[in-house]
C-alpha angles and dihedrals in degrees: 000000000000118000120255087264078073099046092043086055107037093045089056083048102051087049097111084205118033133186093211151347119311130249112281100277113263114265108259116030128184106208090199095062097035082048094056095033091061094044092050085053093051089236099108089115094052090046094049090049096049093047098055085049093051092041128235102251100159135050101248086055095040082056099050096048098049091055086044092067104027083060081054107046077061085053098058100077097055101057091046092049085051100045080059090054093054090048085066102042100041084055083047097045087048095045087059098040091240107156113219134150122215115243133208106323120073090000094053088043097046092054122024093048123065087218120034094221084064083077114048121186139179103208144014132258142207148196128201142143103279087235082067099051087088099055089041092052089051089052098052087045088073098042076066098254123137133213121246111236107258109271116245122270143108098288118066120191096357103087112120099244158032138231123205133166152182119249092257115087102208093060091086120223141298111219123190113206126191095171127028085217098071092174111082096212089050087042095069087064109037121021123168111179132167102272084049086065099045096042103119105104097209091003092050105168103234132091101219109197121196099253096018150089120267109260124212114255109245086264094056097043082054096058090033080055102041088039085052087055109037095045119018089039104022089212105304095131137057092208095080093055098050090054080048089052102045092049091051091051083055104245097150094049125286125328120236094220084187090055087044099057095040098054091047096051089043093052104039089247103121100096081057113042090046090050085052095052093043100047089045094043085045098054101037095031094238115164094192088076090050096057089046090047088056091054094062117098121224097039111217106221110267091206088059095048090041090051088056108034131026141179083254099052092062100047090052097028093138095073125088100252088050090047095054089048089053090052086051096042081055094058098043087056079062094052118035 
């Protein structure tokens, strides 16, 4: 595993918005690896542009930047074939008055990032009252799309989402989503649901446009973000906290830290969404995370979350003792 001089470097690197210039690049650097470790984390954008700003003076940097962007330029395709998707089934979804917010993705991608291409995806996501998914599904049924069998597991019929897709492979999915939680067991704790993200009476968080989808206000984008993270990815990429870190800078438009801590605590969703600011403040040193996180009450134990994930752990989730952290990390969200 590289040493923390790596960390320290490729985690300044991977910051789609940082303050100053990174630490002075480890001593010995494999490009290839850089190069798929950045990829894995969904970060690859943020690194290449960095990259270009800082200069590549050596021949290490120069390689690494060159297959950067040679692995995005193959990205490219993908998110435009899918924002063409989600112009059809947004005018579908409206047509038939079915309410639905879209999640992560190009939302995520269209406002927490000063340039779209920062925040790559591969599907779409979407979330509606359960008592909506059926009509949903019917209307993506006649765009031509068709609906994965169920994975295996325990709980047949009460995991939080759907897949569907077209017949060719390389359209990406459409997945319908009627809790963020998508795990029942984890959902007894946290449960974050349509209606969670539009409670406000007056104030109520959504942007509705004439012809158009409701869109989340900048508080909720922030707990669908830090929820997204915390608990459907338990920290093994670096993308979700960026997304985390980006909504609490406020790059979406100012966070209601009094929304914020009422809707976590109304929803279960503190543990998470504290672990996920201080995770993201932690890795991208990022003060903004730390002030949300204190108005949170009650306050989860910062000593007990730093014990279990770190900064580091993410950025090298793929290795045994991250694994088992993760796994820990798992049986605390049931439990706190």
């Amino acid at each position: 595993m590289p040493g923390r001089a790596f960390d320290a470097w490729f985690l300044a690197l991977a910051d789609p918005a940082p303050v100053g210039p990174p630490p002075p690049r480890p001593a010995t650097l494999d490009p290839a690896r850089a190069c798929e470790l950045a990829a894995w984390h969904g970060v690859l954008p943020a690194l290449a542009r960095n990259l270009r700003r800082l200069g590549t003076s050596d021949a290490s940097l120069k390689t690494l930047l060159e297959q950067a962007e040679e692995r995005l330029r193959q990205s490219v395709v993908l998110s435009l074939v899918l924002r063409k998707r989600l112009e059809a089934i947004a005018a579908a979804f409206l047509a038939a008055g079915i309410p639905a917010l879209v999640l992560k993705g190009p939302e995520f991608a269209d406002r927490l990032y000063d340039h779209p291409s920062l925040r790559p995806f591969t599907d779409l996501d979407f979330l509606l009252p359960r008592d909506a998914i059926a009509d949903a599904g019917a209307a993506l049924q006649a765009l031509g799309y068709r609906r994965d069998p169920e994975p295996p597991g325990k709980y047949p019929g009460d995991y939080g989402e759907e897949a569907w897709r077209l017949d060719d492979p390389a359209s990406g999915a459409v997945e319908l989503h009627w809790n963020l939680v998508n795990s029942p067991p984890l959902r007894r704790r946290c449960s974050v649901e349509f209606g969670d993200l539009l409670v406000g009476g007056a104030s109520l968080p959504r942007e509705a446009q004439a012809g158009a989808l409701p869109r989340a206000t900048p508080s909720a984008l922030l707990l669908t973000a830090a929820v997204h993270a915390a608990v459907s990815h338990r920290f093994d990429r670096l993308q979700p906290l960026c997304d985390v870190c980006q909504a609490a800078r406020g790059a979406a438009g100012p966070v209601d830290s009094a929304w914020l801590a009422e809707a976590a605590r109304r929803t279960g969703s503190g543990f998470a969404l504290a672990t996920a600011l201080h995770l993201a403040g932690g890795a991208f040193r990022e003060p903004a995370c730390a002030a949300l996180a204190a108005a949170l009450k009650p306050q989860p134990s910062r000593l007990l979350v730093s014990r279990v994930v770190t900064p580091r752990s993410v950025l090298h989730s793929r290795t045994l003792a991250a694994g088992l952290r993760r796994q820990l990390y798992r049986e605390l969200l049931k439990r706190i």
